[in-house]
VOGU-3710 file (C-alpha; in Angstrom, 3 decimals, decimal comma):
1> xxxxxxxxxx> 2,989/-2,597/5,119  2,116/-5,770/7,162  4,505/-5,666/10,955  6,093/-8,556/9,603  7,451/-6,918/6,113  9,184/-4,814/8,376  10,800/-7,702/11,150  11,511/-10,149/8,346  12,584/-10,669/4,665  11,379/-14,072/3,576
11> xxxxxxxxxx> 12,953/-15,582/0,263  12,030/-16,523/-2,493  8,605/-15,691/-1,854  6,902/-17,271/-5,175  8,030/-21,120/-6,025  7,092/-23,470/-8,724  5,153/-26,001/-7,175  6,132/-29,724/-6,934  9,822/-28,818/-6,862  12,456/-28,062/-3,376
21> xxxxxxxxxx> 12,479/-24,836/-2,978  15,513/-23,466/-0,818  13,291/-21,014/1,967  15,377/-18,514/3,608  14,189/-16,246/6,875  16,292/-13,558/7,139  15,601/-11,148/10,508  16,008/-7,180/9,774  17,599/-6,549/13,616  18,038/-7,530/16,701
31> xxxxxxxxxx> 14,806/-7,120/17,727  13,832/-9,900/15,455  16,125/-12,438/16,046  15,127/-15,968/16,425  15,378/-18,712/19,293  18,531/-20,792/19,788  16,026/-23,487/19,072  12,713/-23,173/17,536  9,393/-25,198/15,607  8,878/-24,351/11,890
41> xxxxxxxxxx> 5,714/-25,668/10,823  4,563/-24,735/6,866  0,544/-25,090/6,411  -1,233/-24,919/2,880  -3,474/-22,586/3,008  -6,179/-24,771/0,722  -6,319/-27,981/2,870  -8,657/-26,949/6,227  -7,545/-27,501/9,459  -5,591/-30,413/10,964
51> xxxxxxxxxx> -7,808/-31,575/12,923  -10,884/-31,059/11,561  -9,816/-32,325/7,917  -6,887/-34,955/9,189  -7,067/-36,978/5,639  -5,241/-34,121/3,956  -1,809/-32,711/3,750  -2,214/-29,972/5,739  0,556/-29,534/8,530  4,112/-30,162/8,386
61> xxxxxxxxxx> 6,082/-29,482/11,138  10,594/-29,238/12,001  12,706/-28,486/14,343  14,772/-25,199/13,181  18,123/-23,365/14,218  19,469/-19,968/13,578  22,491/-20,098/11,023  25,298/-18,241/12,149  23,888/-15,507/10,345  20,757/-15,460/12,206
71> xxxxxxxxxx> 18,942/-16,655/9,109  16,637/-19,361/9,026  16,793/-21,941/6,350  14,810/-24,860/5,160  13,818/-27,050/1,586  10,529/-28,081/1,131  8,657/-29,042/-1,560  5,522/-27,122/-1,933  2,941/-29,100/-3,541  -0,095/-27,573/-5,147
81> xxxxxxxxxx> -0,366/-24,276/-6,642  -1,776/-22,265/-3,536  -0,619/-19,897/-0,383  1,609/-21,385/2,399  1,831/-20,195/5,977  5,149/-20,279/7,577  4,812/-20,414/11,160  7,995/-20,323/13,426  7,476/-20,651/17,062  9,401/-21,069/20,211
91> xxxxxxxxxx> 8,229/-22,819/23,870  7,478/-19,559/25,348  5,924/-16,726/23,556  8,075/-16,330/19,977  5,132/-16,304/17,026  5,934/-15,733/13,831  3,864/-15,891/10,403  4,949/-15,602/6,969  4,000/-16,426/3,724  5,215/-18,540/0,381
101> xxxxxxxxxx> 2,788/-18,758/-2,697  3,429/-21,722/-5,412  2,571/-21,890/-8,748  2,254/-24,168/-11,759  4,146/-23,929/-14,647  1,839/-21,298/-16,482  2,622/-19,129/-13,976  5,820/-19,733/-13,780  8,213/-17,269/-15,726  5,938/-14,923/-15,684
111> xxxxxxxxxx> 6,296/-11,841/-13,637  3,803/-9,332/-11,668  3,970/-5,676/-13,318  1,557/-3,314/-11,894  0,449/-0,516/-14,214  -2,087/1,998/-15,932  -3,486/1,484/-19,105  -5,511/4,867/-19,251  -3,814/8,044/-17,983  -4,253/11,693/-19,167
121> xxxxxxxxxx> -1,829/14,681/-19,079  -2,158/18,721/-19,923  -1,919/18,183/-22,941  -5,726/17,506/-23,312  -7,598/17,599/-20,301  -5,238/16,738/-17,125  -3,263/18,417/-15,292  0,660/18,144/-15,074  3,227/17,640/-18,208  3,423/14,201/-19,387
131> xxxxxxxxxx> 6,906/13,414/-18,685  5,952/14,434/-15,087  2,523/11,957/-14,991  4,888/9,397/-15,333  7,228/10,167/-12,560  4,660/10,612/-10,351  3,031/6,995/-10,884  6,672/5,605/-10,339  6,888/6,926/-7,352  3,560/4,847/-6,200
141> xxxxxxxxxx> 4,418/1,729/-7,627  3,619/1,326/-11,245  6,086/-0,518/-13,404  4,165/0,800/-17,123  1,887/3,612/-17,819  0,767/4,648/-21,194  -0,285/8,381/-21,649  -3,533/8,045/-23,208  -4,366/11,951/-24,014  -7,497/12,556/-25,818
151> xxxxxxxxxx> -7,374/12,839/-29,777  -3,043/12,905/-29,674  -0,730/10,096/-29,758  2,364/12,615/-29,548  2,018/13,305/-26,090  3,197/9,550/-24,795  5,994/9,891/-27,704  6,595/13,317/-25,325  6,838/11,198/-22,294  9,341/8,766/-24,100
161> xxxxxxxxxx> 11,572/11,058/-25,721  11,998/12,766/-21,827  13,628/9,617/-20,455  15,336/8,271/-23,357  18,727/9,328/-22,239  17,909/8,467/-18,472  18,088/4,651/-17,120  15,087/3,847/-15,363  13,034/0,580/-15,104  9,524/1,669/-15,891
171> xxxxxxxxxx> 8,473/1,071/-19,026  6,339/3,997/-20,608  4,128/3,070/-23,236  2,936/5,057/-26,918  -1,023/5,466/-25,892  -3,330/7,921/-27,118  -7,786/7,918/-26,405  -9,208/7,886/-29,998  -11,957/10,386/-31,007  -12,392/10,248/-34,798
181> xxxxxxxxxx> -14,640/12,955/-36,973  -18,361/12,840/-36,763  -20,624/13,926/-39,170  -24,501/14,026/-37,090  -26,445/15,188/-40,274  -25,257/12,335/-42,570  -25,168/9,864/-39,480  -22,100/8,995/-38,909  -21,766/9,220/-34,972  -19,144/6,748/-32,844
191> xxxxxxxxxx> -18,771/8,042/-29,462  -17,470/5,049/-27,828  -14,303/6,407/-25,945  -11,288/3,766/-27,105  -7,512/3,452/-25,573  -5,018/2,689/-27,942  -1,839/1,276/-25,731  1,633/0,495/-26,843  0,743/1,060/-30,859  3,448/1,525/-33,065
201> xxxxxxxxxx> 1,545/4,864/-34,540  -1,540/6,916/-33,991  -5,082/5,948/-35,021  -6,146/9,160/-34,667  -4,067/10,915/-37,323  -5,426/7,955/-39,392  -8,345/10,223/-40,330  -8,040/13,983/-40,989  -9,711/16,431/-38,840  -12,109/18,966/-40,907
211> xxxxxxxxxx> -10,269/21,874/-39,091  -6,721/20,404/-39,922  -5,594/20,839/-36,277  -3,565/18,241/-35,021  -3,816/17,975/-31,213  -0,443/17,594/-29,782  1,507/19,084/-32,849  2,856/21,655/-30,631  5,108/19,099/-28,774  7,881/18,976/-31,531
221> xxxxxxxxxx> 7,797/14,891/-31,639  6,715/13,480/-34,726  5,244/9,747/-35,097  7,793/7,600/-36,900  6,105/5,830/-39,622  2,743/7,238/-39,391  0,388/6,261/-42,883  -0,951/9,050/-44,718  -4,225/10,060/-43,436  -7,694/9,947/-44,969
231> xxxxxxxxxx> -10,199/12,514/-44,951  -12,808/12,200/-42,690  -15,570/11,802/-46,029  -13,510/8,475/-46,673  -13,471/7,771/-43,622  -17,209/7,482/-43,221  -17,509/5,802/-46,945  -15,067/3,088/-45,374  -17,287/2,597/-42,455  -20,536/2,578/-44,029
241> xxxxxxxxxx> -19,014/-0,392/-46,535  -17,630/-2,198/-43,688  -20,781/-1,987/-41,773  -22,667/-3,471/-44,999  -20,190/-7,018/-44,175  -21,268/-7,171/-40,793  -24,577/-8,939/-39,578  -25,249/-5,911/-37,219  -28,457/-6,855/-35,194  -31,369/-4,398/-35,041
251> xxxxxxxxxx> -30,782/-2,027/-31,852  -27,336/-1,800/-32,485  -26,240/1,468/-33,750  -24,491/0,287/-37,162  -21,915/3,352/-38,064  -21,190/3,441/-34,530  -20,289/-0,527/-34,082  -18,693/-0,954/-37,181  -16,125/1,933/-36,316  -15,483/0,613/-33,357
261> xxxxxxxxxx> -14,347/-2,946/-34,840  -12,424/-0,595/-37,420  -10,732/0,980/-35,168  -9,515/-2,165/-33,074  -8,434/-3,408/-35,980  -6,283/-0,469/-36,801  -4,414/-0,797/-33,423  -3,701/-4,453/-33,802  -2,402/-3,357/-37,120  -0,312/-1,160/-35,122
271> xxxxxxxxxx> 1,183/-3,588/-33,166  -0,906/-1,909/-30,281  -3,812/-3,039/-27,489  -7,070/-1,850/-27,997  -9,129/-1,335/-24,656  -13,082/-1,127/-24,620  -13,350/1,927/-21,816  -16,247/2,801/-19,124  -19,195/1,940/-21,111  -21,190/2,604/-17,881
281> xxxxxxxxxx> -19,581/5,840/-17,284  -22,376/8,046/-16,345  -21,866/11,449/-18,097  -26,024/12,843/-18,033  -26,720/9,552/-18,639  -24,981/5,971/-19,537  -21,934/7,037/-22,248  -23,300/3,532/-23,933  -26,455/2,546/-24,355  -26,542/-0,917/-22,117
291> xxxxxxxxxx> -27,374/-3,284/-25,286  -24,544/-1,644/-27,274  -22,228/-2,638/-24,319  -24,125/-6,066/-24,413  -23,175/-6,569/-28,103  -19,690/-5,639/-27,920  -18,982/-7,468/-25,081  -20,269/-10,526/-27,018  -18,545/-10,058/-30,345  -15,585/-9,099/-28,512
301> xxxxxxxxxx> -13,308/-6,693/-31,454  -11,348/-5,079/-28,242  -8,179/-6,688/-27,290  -9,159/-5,789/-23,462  -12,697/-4,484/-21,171  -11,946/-1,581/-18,806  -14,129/-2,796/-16,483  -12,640/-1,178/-13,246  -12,134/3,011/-14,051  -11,924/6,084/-12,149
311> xxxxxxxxxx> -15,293/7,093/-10,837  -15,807/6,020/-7,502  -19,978/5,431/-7,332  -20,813/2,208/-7,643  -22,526/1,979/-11,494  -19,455/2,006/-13,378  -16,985/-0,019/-11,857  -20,247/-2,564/-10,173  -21,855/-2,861/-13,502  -18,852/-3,571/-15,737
321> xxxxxxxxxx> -17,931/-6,220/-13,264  -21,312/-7,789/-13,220  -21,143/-7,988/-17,159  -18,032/-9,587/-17,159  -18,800/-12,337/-14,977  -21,872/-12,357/-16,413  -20,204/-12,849/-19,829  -18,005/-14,927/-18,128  -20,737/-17,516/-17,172  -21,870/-18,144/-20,551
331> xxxxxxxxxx> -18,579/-19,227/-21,917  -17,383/-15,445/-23,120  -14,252/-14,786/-21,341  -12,054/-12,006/-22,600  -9,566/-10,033/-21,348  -9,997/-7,113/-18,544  -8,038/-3,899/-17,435  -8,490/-1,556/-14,852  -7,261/1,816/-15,311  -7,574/5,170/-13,066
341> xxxxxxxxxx> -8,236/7,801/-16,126  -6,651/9,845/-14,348  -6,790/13,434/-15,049  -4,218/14,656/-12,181  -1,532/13,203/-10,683  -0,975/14,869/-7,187  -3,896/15,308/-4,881  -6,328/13,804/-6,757  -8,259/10,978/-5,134  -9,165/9,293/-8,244
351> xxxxxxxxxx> -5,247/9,144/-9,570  -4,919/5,428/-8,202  -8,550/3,973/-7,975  -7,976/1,125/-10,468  -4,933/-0,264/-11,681  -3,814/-3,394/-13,599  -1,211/-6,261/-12,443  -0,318/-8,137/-15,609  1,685/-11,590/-15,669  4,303/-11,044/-18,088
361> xxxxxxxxxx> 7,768/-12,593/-19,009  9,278/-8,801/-19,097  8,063/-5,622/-18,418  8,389/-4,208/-22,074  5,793/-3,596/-24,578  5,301/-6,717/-26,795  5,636/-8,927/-23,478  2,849/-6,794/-21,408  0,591/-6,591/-24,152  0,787/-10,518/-25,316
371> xxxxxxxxxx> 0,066/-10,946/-21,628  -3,047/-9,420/-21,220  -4,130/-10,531/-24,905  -3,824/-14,002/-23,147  -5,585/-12,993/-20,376  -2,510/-13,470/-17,739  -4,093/-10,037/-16,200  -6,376/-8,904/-13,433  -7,838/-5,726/-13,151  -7,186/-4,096/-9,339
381> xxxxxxxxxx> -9,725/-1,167/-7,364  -7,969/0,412/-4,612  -10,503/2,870/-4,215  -11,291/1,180/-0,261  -8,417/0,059/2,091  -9,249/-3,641/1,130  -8,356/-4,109/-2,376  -11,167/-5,822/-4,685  -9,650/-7,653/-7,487  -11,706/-9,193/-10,955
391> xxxxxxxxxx> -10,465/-11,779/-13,340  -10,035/-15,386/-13,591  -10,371/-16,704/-10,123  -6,632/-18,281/-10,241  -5,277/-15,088/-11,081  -7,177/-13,250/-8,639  -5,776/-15,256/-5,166  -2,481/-14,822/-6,600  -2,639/-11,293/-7,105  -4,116/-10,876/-3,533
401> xxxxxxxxxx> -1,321/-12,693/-1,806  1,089/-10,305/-4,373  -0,385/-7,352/-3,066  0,225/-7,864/0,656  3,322/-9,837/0,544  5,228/-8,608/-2,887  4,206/-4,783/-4,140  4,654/-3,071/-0,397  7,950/-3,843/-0,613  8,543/-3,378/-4,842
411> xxxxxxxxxx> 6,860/0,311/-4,212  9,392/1,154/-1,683  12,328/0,553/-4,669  9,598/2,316/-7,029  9,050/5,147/-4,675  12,802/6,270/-5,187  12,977/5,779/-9,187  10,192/8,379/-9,271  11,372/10,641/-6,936  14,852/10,366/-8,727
421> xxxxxxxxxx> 12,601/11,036/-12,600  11,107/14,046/-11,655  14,227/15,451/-10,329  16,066/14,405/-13,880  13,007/16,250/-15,841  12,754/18,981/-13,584  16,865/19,668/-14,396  17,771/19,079/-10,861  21,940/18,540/-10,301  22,449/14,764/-10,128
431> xxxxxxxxxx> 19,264/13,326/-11,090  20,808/11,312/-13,446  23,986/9,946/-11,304  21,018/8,815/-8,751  18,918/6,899/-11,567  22,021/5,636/-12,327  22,995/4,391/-9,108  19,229/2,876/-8,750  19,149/1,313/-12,037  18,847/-2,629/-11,650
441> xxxxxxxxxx> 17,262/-3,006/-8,232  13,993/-3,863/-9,431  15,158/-6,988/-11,676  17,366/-8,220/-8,678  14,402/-7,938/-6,521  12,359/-10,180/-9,002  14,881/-12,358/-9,064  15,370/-12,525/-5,448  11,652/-13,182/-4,876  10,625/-15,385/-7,742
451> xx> 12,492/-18,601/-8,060  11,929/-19,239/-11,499
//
């Protein structure tokens, strides 16, 4: 966290542009206290420098007294959607910089929730209990995570049915990775690896597995409203028809495309997101073939493109960015995720590579996932110090500004919630009275920040 996060609370810290805003600089100790008499100055960060660009609106300077609550307090009318500097100064050696961000009325309303789209538990190949996956990315800063176990939608229901009694701000979404049968000798062969996040029931137990193993069945949760399945020989008959409708170029593996397109289909049915994951995953070689990408990245049947993951050499995350702004230059813009695929919680350097901040009105289910349908996302690798951040440009300088001047101090409130979850699911004496006694904090500290 930046020196000054520490010295000085500045608030609201995210305006709507072209109205007063009501600034307030608030010292945390003596050791920050300000001048009997100081300069405030506030400088866009967008305009250039005053002297060397003195046509534009670019300095603005007042005279500034300590309340007799040491605070600091000024209106000013922010006037573009951009970053501010707030510079306080004294005639001797007093500096201070801070920072405002305003935004335009899309913006405004909306909300920064950071989360994971793409996380795995024991319960197919990770490592710690779902419930306990969940605490763990609390404690680190995520406001939503859906557990996205391979072949089983039961394990998120797991995960939900731990906390249902407890009060806690996170909001933990259904989510399951979809693998349905394959049958090589008749060829009928789809595996692309799909997310299904925040669906109302699972697409895998759409189709019967030839073994009649449910994964996950073990769990005792059961999927409220879950259609009767189909066996996997309709399955294929349905997806052979299908493919028949669709003007499937040569090069294009046919069975395997028009599954795909089935199965997004299914989750939107399902009230769910379906997310497009690490075609350039290298497992022996590419997990996609490069033009298959290509062509689903043109027709565009997901709901959202992974296109930051978990692996940490430069072909996955590198070349799914490329071929998003690559799309993105020809006019094909969709929406993009980035999620760790995590395997293990704890002591895992790939648990919190990638991550998603989404711009949403509420950090629930329908609200998240209309938000990144709309595209009011951007996808987030942490896997360096310096944070790298893909999506519409807009989005993107807002989300950096978030991320030095917002989330350090959110994952401090964060850091507690998920310290206080694992205690509740672990049975630990008074785990609930403290999540009770946290509850709340997060929406006052939106609504302390944002003036919306």
């Amino acid at each position: 966290m930046k020196t000054e996060l520490h010295y000085y609370d500045i608030y609201p810290k995210v305006v709507v542009s072209g109205r007063e805003s009501l600034i307030t600089i608030k010292p945390l100790g003596l050791h920050a206290a300000f001048p009997a008499e100081c300069a405030l100055s506030v400088c866009p960060l967008d305009e250039g420098k005053p002297a060397e660009f003195p046509s534009r609106t670019n300095l603005f300077k007042f005279a500034a007294k300590p309340g007799a609550d040491g605070c600091l307090r000024f209106a000013f009318k922010f006037f573009s959607e951009q970053q501010f500097f707030i510079r306080v100064t004294d005639d001797k050696d007093f500096k201070i910089q801070l920072n405002v961000y305003a935004v335009c009325d899309g913006l405004a309303g909306r909300y920064p929730f950071k989360g994971d789209l793409h996380v795995h538990s024991r319960v197919s190949d990770g490592r710690e209990a779902p419930e306990i996956v969940c605490a763990n990315y609390r404690k680190t800063g995520y406001d939503f995570i859906a557990i996205t176990d391979h072949h089983t939608y039961r394990s998120s229901l797991a995960a939900i049915k731990a906390y249902e009694n407890a009060p806690t701000e996170i909001a933990i979404l259904t989510g399951e990775e979809i693998h349905l049968p394959n049958d090589a000798e008749g060829g009928h062969i789809n595996t692309v690896h799909i997310v299904a996040a925040g669906a109302d029931y699972s697409v895998n137990e759409l189709v019967m597995k030839p073994n009649g193993f449910t994964t996950g069945a073990g769990l005792g949760v059961e999927i409220p409203n879950q259609p009767e399945a189909i066996a996997a020989r309709e399955y294929y008959k349905i997806i052979d028809e299908y493919a028949k409708t669709l003007d499937i170029p040569d090069g294009v593996e046919k069975f395997a495309y028009a599954s795909c397109r089935w199965i997004f289909d299914e989750i939107r049915k399902a009230d769910g997101l379906g997310v497009f994951c690490h075609p350039y995953w290298i497992s022996d070689v590419y997990q996609i073939p490069p033009r298959f990408t290509e062509y689903m990245t043109e027709t565009a049947p997901f709901d959202a493109f992974e296109v930051l993951g978990g692996e940490t050499y430069y072909e996955q995350n590198g070349f799914q960015t490329q071929q998003y702004y690559s799309d993105a230059a020809k006019g094909n813009v969709y929406p993009v995720v980035g999620c760790s695929d995590s395997h293990g919680s704890v002591n895992n350097p790939a648990s919190r590579v990638c991550s998603t901040i989404v711009f949403a009105e509420a950090n629930e289910r329908k609200s998240l996932i209309g938000a990144i349908k709309n595209r009011f996302c951007v996808a987030v690798d942490s896997l360096n110090k310096d944070l790298r951040f893909v999506g519409d440009f807009r989005l993107v300088k807002y989300a950096c500004f978030l991320e030095k001047e917002f989330f350090p101090l959110h994952d401090d409130l964060c850091y507690e919630e998920g310290r206080a979850m694992k205690d509740y699911v672990c049975g630990e004496p008074g785990a609930d009275d403290i999540l009770r006694l946290l509850h709340g904090r997060m929406k006052k500290q939106r609504e302390k920040y944002f003036a919306f």
